[in-house]
SERO-303559 format. One record per residue (C-alpha): residue number from 1; x, y, z; residue in three letters. Coordinates in steps of 0.5 Angstrom, whole numbers, plus 500, padded with zeros to 3 digits. Layout:
+-----+-----+-----+-----+-----+
:   k :   x :   y :   z :   r :
+-----+-----+-----+-----+-----+
: NUM :   X :   Y :   Z : ala :
...
+-----+-----+-----+-----+-----+
//
This chain:
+-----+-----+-----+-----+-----+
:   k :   x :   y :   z :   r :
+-----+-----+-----+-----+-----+
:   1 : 500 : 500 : 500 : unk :
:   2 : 502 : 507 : 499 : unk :
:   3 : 502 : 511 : 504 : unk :
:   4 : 506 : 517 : 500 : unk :
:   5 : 499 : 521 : 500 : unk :
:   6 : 499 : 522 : 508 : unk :
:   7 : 505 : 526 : 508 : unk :
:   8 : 501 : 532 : 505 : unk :
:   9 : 501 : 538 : 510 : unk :
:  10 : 496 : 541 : 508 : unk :
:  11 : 489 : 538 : 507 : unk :
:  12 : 483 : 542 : 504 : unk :
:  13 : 476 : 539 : 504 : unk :
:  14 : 472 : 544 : 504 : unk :
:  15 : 465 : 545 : 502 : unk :
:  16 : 464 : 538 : 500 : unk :
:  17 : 458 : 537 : 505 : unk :
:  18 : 461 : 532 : 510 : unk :
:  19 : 457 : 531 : 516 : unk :
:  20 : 463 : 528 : 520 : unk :
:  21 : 471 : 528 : 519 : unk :
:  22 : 473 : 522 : 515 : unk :
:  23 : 476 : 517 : 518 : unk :
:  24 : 482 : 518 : 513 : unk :
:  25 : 484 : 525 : 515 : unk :
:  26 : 487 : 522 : 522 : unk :
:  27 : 493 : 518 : 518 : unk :
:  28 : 495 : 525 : 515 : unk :
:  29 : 500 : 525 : 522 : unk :
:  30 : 504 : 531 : 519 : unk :
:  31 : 498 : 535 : 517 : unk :
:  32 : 500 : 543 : 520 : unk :
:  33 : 493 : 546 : 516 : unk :
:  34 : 487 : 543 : 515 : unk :
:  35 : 481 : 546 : 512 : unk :
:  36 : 474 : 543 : 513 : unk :
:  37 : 470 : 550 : 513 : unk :
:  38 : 463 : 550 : 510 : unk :
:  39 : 460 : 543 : 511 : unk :
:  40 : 455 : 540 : 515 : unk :
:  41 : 460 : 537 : 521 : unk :
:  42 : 456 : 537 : 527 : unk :
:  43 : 461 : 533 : 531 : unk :
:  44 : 469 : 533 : 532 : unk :
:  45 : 472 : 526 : 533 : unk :
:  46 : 477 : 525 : 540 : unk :
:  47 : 482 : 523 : 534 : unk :
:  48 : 483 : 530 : 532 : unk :
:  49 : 488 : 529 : 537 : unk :
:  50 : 492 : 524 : 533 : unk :
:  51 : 493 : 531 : 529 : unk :
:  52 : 499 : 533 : 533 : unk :
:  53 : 503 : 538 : 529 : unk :
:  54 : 496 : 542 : 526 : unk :
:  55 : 498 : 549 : 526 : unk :
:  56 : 492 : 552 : 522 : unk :
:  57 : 484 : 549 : 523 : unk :
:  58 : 478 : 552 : 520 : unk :
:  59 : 472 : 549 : 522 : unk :
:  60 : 468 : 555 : 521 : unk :
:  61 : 461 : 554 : 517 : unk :
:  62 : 459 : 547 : 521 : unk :
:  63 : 454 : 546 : 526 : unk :
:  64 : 458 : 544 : 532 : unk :
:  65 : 455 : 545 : 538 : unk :
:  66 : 461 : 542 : 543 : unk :
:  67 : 468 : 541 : 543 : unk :
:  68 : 470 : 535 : 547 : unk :
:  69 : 476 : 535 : 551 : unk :
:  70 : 481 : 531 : 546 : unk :
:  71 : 480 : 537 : 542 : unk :
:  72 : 484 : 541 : 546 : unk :
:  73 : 490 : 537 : 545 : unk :
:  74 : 492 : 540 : 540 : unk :
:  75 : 496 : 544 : 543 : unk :
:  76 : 501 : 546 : 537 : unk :
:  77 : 494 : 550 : 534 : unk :
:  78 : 495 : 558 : 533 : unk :
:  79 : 490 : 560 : 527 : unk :
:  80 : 483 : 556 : 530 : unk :
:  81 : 478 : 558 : 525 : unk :
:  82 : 470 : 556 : 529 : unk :
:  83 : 466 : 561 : 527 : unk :
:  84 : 459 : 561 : 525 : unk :
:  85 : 457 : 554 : 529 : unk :
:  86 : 452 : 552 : 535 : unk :
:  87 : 457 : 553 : 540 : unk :
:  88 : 456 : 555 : 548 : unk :
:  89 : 462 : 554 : 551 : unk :
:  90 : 469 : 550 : 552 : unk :
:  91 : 471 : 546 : 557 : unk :
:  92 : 476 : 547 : 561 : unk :
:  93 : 482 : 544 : 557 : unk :
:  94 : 482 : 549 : 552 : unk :
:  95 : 488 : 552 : 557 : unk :
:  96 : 492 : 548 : 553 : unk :
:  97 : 491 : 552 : 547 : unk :
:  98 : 498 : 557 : 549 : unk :
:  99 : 500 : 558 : 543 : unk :
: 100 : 494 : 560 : 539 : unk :
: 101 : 495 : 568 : 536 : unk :
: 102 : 488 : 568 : 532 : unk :
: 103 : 482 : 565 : 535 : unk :
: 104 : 475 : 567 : 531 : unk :
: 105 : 469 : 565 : 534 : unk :
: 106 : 464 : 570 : 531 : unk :
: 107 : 458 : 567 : 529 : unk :
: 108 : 456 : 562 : 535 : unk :
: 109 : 452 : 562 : 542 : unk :
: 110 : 457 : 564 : 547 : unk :
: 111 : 455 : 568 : 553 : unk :
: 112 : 461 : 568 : 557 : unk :
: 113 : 468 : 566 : 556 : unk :
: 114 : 471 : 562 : 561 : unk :
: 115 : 477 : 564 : 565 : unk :
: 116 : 481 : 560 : 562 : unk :
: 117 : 482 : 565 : 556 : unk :
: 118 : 485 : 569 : 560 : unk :
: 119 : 492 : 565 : 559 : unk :
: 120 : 492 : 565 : 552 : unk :
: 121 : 498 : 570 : 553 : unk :
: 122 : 500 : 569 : 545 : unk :
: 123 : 494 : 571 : 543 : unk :
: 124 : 494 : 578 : 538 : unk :
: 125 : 487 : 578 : 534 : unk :
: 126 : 479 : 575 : 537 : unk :
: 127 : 474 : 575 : 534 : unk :
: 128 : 467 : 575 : 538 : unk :
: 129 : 462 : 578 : 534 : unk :
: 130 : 455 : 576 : 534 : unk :
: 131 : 455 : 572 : 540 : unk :
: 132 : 450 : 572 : 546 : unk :
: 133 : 454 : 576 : 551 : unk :
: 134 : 450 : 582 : 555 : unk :
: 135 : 455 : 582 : 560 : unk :
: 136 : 463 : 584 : 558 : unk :
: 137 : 467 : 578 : 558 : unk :
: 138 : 472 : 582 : 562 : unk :
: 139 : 478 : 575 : 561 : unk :
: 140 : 479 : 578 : 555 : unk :
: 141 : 482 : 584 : 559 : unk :
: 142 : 488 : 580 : 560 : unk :
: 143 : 490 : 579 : 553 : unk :
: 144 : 495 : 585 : 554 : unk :
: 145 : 498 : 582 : 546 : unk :
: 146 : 492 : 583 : 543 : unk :
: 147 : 492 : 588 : 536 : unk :
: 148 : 486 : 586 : 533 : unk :
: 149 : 479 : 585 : 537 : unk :
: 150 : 472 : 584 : 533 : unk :
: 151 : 466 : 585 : 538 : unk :
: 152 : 460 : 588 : 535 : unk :
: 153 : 452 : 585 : 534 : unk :
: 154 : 453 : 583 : 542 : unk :
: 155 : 448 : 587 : 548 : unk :
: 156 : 453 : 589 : 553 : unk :
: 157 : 449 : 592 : 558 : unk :
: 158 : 456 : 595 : 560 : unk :
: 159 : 462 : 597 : 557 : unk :
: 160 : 468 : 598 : 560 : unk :
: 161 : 472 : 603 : 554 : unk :
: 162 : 478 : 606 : 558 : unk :
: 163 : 479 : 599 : 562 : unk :
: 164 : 480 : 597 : 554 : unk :
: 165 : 484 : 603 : 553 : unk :
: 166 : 489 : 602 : 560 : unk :
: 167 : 489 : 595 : 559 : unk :
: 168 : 490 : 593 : 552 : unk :
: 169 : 495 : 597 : 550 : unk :
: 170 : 498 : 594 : 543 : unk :
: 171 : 490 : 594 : 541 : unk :
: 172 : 490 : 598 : 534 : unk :
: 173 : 484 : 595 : 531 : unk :
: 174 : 477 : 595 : 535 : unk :
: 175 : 471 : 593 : 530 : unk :
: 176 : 464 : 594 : 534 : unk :
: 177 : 459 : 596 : 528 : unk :
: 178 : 453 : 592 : 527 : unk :
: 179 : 447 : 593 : 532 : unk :
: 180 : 441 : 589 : 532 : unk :
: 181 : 435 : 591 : 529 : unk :
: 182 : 431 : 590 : 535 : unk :
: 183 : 432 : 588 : 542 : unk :
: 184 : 430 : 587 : 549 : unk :
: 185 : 437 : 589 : 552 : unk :
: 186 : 438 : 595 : 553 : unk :
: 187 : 446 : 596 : 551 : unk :
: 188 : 451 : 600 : 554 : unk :
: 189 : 450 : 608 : 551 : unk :
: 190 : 458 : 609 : 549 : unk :
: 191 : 458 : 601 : 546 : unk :
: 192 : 452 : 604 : 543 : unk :
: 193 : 456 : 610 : 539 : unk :
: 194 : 462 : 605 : 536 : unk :
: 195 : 456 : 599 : 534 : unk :
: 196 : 454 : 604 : 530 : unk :
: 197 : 461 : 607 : 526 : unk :
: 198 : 464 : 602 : 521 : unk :
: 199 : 471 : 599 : 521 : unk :
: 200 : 477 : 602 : 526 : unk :
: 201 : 474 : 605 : 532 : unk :
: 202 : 480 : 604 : 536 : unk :
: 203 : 481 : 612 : 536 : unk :
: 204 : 474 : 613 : 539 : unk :
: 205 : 476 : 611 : 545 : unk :
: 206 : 478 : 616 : 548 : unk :
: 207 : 473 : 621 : 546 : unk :
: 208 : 467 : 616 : 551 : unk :
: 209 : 465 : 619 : 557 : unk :
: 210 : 469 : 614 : 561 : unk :
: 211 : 475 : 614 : 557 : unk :
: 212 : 477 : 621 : 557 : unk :
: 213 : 483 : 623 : 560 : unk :
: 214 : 484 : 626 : 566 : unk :
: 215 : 489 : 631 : 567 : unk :
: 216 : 495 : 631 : 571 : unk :
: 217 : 495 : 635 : 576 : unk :
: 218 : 496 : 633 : 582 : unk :
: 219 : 499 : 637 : 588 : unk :
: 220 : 506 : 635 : 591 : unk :
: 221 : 503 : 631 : 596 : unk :
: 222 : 498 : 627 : 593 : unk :
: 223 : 504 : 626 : 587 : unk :
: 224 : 508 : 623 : 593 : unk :
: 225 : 502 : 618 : 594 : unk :
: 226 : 500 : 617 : 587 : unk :
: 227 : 508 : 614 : 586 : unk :
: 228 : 507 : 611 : 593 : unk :
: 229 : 501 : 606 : 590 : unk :
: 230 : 505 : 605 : 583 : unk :
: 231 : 512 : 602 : 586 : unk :
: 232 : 508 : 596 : 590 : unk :
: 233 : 501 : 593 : 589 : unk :
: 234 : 497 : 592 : 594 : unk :
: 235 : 491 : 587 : 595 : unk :
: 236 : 484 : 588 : 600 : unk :
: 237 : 480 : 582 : 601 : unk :
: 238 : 473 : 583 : 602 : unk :
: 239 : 469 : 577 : 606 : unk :
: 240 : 464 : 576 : 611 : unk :
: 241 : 466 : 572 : 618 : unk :
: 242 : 462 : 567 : 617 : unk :
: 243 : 467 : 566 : 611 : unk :
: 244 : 474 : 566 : 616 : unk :
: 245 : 477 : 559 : 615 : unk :
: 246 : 476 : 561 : 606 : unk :
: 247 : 480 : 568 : 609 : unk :
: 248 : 485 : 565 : 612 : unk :
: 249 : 486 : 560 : 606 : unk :
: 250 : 486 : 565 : 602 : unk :
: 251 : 492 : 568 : 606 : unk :
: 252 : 496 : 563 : 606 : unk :
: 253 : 496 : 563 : 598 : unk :
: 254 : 498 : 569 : 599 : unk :
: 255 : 504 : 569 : 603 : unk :
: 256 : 507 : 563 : 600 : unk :
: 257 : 506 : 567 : 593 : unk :
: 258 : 510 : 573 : 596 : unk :
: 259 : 515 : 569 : 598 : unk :
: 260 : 515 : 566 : 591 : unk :
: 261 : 519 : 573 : 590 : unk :
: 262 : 512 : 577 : 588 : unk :
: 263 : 512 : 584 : 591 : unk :
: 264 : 505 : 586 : 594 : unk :
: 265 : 502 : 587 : 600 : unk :
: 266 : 495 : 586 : 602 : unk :
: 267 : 490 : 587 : 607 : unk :
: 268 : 484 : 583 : 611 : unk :
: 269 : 480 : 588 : 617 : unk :
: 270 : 485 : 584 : 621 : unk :
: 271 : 489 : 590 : 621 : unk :
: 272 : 484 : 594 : 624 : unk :
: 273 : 487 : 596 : 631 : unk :
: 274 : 482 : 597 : 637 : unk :
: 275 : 480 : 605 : 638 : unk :
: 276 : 481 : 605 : 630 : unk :
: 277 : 475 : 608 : 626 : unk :
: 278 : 475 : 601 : 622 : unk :
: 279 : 470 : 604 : 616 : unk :
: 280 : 476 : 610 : 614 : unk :
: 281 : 481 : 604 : 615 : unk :
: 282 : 477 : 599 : 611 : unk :
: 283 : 475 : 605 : 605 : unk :
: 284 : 484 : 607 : 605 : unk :
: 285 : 484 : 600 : 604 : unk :
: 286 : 481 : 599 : 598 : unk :
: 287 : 483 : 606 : 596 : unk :
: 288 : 490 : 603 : 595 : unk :
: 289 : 488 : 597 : 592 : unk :
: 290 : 490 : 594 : 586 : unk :
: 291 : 487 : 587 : 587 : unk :
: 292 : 481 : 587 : 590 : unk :
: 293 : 479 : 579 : 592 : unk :
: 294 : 472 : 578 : 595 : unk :
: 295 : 470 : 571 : 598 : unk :
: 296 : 463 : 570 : 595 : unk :
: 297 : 457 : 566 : 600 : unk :
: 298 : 449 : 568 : 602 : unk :
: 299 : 453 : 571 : 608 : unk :
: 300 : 457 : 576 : 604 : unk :
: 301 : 451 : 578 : 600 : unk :
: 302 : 447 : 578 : 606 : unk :
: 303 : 452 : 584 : 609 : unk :
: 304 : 449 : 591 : 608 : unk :
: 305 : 456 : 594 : 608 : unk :
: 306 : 458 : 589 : 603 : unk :
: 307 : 452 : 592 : 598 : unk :
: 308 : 452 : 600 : 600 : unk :
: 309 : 460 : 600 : 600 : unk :
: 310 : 465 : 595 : 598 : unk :
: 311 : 461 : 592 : 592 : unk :
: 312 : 460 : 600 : 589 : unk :
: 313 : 467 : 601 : 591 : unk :
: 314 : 470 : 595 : 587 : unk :
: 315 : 466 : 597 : 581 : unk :
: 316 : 468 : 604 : 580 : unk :
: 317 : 475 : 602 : 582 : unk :
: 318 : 476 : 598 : 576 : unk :
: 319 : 472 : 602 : 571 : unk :
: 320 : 476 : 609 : 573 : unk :
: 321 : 483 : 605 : 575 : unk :
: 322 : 482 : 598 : 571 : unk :
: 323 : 483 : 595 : 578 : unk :
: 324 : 483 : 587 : 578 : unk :
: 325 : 476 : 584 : 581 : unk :
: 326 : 477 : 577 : 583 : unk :
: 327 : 470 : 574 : 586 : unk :
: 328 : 472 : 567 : 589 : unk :
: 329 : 465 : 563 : 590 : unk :
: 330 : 466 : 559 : 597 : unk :
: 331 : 460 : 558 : 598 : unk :
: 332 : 453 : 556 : 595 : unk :
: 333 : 449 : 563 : 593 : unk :
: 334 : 446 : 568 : 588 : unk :
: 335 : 452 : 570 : 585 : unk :
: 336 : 450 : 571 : 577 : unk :
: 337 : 444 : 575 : 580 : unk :
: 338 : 449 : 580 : 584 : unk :
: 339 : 453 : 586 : 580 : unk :
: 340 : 458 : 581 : 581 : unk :
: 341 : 457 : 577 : 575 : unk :
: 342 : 460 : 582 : 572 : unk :
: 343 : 466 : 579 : 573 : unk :
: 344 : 469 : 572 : 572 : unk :
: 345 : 470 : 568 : 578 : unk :
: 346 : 476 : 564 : 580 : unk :
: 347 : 471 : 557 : 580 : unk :
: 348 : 464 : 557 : 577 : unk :
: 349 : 458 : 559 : 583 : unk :
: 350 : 456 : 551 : 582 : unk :
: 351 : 463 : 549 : 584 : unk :
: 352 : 463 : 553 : 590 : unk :
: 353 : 470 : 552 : 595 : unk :
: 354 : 464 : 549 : 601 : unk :
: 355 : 463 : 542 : 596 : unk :
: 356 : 470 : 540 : 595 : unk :
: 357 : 476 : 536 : 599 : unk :
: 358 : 481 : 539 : 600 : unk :
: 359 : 485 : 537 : 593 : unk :
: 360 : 479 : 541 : 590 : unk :
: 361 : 480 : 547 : 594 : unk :
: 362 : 487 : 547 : 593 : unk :
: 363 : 486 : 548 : 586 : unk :
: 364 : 482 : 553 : 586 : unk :
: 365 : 487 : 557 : 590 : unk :
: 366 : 492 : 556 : 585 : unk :
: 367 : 488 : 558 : 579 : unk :
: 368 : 487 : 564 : 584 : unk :
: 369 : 495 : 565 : 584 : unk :
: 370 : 495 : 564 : 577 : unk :
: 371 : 491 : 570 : 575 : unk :
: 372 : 495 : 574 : 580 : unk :
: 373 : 501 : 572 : 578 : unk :
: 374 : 499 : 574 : 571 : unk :
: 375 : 496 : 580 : 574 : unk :
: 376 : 503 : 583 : 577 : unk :
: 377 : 508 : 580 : 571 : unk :
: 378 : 503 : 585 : 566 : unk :
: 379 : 504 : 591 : 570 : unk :
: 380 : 511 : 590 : 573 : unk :
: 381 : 515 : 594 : 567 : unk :
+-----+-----+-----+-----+-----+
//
C-alpha cells in the first residue's frame, strides 16, 4: 500500500457536504493546515487528536455545538477557525491551547467565556461577533497581546471603554459595527455609538464619556502617594465572618506567592486595630487596592456593607482604575443574580469552595494564584 499521500501538510476538503470528518484524515499524521470550512459537520471525533502538528484548522460554517475535551490536545494549534457554528461553550482544557494567535468565534452561541482564556497569552487577533453576551467578557482584558478584536452585534449592558484602552495597550484595530434591529436588552450607550460606526474604531476610545483623559495635575502631595501606590501592588480581600476558614486559606495562598519572589501586600479588616475608625480604615484599604478579592456566599451577600460599600467601591474601581476584580465562590449563593456576575469568578457558582475536598479547593487557590501571577507580571515594567 502507498502511504506516500498522507505525507501531505496541507488538506483542503471544504464545501464538500461532510456530515462528519472522514476517517482518513486522521492518517495525514504531518497535517499542519486542515480546512473543513462550509460543510455540515455537526461532531469533531476524539481522533482529531492524533493530529498533532496542526497549526491551522478551519471549522467555520458547520453546525458544531460542543468540542470535547480531546480536541484541545492539539496544543501546537495557532490559527483556530469556528466561527458560524452552534457553540455555547468550551471545557476547561481549552487551557491548552497557549499557542494560539488568531481565534475566531463569531457567529456562534457563547454568553460568556471561561476563565481559561485568560491564558491565551500569544494571542494577537478574536473574533466574538454576533454571540450571545449581554455582560462584557472581561477575560479578554488579560489578552495584553491583542492588535485585533471583533466584538459587534453582541448587547453589552455595560461596556468598560477605558478599561480596553488602559489594559489593551497593543490593540490597534477595534471592530463594534453591527446593532441588532430590535432587542429587549437595553446596550450599554457608549458600545451603542461604536455599533453604529464602521471599520476601526479604536481611536473612538478616548472620545467615550468614560475614556476621557483626566489630566494630570496633581499636588506635590498627592504625586508622592500616587507614585506610593504604583511602586507595590496592594491587595484587599473582602469576606464575611462566616466565611473566615476561606479567609484564611486565602491567605496562606498569598504569603506563599509573596515568598515566591512576587512584590505586593495585601489587607484583611484583621489590620484593623482596636480604638480604629474600621469604615475609614477599610475605605483607605480598598483606596490603594490594585487587586480586589471577594469571597462570595449567602453571607457575603447578605452583609448590607457589603452591598452599599465594597461592592459599588469595586465596581467604580475597575471602571476608573482598571483594578483587578476576582470573586472567589465559597459557597452556594445567587452570584449571576448579583453586580458580581460582571466579573468572572475563580470557579463556576455550581462549583463553590464549600462542595470540594481538599484536592479540589487547592486547585481553585491556584488558578487564583495564576490570575495574580499574570496580573502582576503584565503590570511590572
Amino acid at each position: 500500500m502507498n502511504n506516500k499521500k498522507y505525507l501531505a501538510s496541507k488538506l483542503d476538503l471544504s464545501n464538500r457536504g461532510l456530515t462528519e470528518i472522514p476517517e482518513e484524515v486522521f492518517k495525514y499524521r504531518n497535517l499542519k493546515k486542515l480546512n473543513l470550512r462550509n460543510n455540515a459537520i455537526k461532531l469533531v471525533s476524539k481522533d482529531i487528536a492524533t493530529l498533532k502538528h496542526l497549526k491551522n484548522i478551519d471549522l467555520s460554517n458547520n453546525k458544531i455545538s460542543n468540542l470535547g475535551a480531546k480536541f484541545f490536545e492539539l496544543v501546537n494549534l495557532e490559527y483556530l477557525f469556528l466561527n458560524n457554528n452552534k457553540l455555547k461553550s468550551f471545557p476547561v482544557q481549552v487551557s491548552k491551547l497557549k499557542k494560539l494567535k488568531n481565534l475566531d468565534l463569531s457567529g456562534n452561541l457563547f454568553s460568556t467565556l471561561p476563565i481559561e482564556v485568560s491564558g491565551f497569552q500569544s494571542l494577537t487577533s478574536l473574533n466574538l461577533t454576533n454571540n450571545q453576551f449581554t455582560e462584557f467578557p472581561f477575560e479578554i482584558l488579560s489578552l495584553t497581546q491583542l492588535t485585533h478584536l471583533w466584538i459587534g452585534k453582541n448587547r453589552f449592558a455595560e461596556f468598560p471603554g477605558a478599561g480596553i484602552k488602559s489594559l489593551l495597550k497593543n490593540l490597534t484595530h477595534l471592530y463594534c459595527f453591527g446593532a441588532f434591529s430590535s432587542t429587549v436588552q437595553q446596550v450599554d450607550p457608549n458600545y451603542a455609538i461604536l455599533q453604529n460606526t464602521r471599520g476601526n474604531v479604536v481611536d473612538h476610545l478616548k472620545l467615550l464619556p468614560d475614556a476621557m483623559e483626566k489630566p494630570a495635575v496633581l499636588a506635590p502631595k498627592e504625586r508622592e502617594k500616587a507614585v506610593a501606590k504604583v511602586k507595590k501592588k496592594h491587595v484587599f480581600i473582602s469576606y464575611s465572618h462566616n466565611d473566615e476558614h476561606y479567609k484564611n486559606e486565602i491567605v496562606t495562598t498569598l504569603e506563599g506567592l509573596q515568598l515566591n519572589g512576587f512584590e505586593f501586600e495585601y489587607w484583611v479588616d484583621t489590620e484593623i486595630k482596636a480604638g480604629d475608625l474600621w469604615e475609614k480604615e477599610i475605605m483607605s484599604a480598598m483606596d490603594n487596592a490594585s487587586i480586589i478579592i471577594l469571597i462570595v456566599s449567602k453571607y457575603f451577600l447578605a452583609s448590607r456593607f457589603v452591598q452599599k460599600i465594597e461592592i459599588p467601591t469595586s465596581l467604580k474601581k475597575f471602571e476608573q482604575e482598571g483594578t483587578l476584580i476576582i470573586p472567589v465562590i465559597a459557597k452556594r449563593c445567587d452570584f449571576l443574580g448579583s453586580r458580581l456576575k460582571t466579573f468572572q469568578s475563580v470557579n463556576a457558582p455550581e462549583n463553590p469552595l464549600a462542595s470540594q475536598d481538599e484536592d479540589g479547593q487547592d486547585i481553585i487557590y491556584l488558578l487564583l494564584v495564576e490570575r495574580i501571577k499574570n496580573y502582576l507580571t503584565q503590570t511590572c515594567d
